[in-house]
Structures are given as C-alpha cells and as structure tokens.
DSSP file (Angstrom, degrees, kcal/mol; ACC not computed):
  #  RESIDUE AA STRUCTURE BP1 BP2  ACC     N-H-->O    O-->H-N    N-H-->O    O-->H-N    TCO  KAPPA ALPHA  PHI   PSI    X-CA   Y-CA   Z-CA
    1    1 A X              0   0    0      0, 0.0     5,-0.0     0, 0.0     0, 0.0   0.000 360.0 360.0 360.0   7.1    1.7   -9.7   -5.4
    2    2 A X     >  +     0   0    0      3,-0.1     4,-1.5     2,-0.1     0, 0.0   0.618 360.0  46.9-116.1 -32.0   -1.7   -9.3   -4.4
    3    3 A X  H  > S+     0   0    0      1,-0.2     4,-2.5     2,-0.2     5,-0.4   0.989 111.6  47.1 -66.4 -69.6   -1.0   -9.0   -0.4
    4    4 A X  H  4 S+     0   0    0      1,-0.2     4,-0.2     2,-0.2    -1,-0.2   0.579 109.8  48.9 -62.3 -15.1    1.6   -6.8   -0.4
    5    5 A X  H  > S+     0   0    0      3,-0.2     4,-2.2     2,-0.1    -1,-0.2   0.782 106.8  60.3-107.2 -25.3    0.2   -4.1   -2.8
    6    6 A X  H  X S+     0   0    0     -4,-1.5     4,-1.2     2,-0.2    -2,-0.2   0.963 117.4  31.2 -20.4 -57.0   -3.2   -4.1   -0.7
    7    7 A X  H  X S+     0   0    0     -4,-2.5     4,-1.2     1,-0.2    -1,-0.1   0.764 123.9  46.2-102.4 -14.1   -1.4   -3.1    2.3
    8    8 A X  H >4 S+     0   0    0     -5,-0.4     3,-1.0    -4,-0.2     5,-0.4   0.946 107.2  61.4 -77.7 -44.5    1.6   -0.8    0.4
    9    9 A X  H 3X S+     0   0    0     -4,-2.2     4,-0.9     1,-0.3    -2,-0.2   0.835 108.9  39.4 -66.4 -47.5   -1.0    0.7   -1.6
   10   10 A X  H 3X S+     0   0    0     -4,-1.2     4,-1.0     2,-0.2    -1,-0.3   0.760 113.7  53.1 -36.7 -54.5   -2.6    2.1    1.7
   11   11 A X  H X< S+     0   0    0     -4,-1.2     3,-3.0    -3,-1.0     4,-0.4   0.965 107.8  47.4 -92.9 -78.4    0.5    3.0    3.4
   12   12 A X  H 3> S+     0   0    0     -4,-0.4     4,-1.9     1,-0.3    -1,-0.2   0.551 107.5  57.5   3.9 -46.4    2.2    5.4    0.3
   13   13 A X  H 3< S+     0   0    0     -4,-0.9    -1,-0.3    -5,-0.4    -2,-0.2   0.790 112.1  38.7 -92.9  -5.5   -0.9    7.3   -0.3
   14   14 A X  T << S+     0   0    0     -3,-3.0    -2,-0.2    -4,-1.0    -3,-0.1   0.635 117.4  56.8 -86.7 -84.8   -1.1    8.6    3.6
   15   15 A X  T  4        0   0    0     -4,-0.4    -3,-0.2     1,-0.3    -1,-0.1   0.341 360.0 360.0  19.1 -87.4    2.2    8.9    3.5
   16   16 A X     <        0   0    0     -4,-1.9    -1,-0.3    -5,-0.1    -2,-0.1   0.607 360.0 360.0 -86.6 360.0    2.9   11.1    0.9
C-alpha cells in the first residue's frame, strides 16, 4: 500500500 500510493499519488494530482 506504500508502492502504489507513491506513484498514484503523483499521477492524480497532474492529472486533475
């Protein structure tokens, strides 16, 4: 849970 919200966390704020 520590991998996968590193690199979602990133992706979601350029995103939106």
């Amino acid at each position: 849970m520590t991998t996968t919200t590193q690199k979602e966390d990133k992706t979601p704020p350029l995103r939106q």
